[in-house]
N, C-alpha and C positions, 0 to 999 in steps of 0.2 A: 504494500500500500504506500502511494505518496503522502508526505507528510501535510500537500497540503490541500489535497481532496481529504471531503466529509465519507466516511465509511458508510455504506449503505445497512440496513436492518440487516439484511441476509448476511453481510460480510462480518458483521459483528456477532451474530449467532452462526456462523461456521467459526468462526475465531474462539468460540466457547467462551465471551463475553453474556451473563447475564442481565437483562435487560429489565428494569422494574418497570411495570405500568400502573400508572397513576391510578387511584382507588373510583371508581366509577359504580352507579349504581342507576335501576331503570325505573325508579319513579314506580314500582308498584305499589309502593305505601301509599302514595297521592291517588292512585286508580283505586284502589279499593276504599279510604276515606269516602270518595265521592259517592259509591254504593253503598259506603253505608248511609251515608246522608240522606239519600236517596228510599232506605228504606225506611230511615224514620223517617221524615216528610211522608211515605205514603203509611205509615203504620199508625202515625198522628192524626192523619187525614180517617183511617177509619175505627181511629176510637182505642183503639191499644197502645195507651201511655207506656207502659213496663218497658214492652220491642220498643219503640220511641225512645225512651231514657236510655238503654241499652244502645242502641243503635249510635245512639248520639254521641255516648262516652266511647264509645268503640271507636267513631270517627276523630272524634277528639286525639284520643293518644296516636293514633295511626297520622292525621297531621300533625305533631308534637313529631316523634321518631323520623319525619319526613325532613322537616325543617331542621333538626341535630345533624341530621344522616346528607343536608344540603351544606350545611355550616362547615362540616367536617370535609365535606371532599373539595370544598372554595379554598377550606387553608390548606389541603396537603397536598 
């Protein structure tokens, strides 16, 4: 390799260079909050508080761990 070309992915994983990739995650916390949201709104709507209150604290911690799980991968 020249000193002063950038080594490509490949060249550095045949070189037995380990490569670390940044911590990424797909937002399935935020997809499922939404359903639950979704199911208290309709579980509200007909009359069953409990699934409601449930539904809602469920959403609640799942965007809570979404927004850690966002904070976390912005600093590292």
């Amino acid at each position: 390799m020249d000193s002063t070309t950038i080594p490509s992915v490949d060249q550095l994983l045949q070189s037995g260079i380990e490569l670390s990739m940044p911590l990424q995650f797909s937002g399935d916390f935020l997809e499922l909050a939404v359903l639950f949201f979704i199911i208290a709104i309709v579980a509200a709507v007909l009359g069953a508080r409990g699934v409601a209150g449930l539904s809602m604290t469920v959403a609640k911690w799942l965007v809570i761990v979404f927004l850690v799980l966002a904070v976390i991968s912005l600093l590292l």
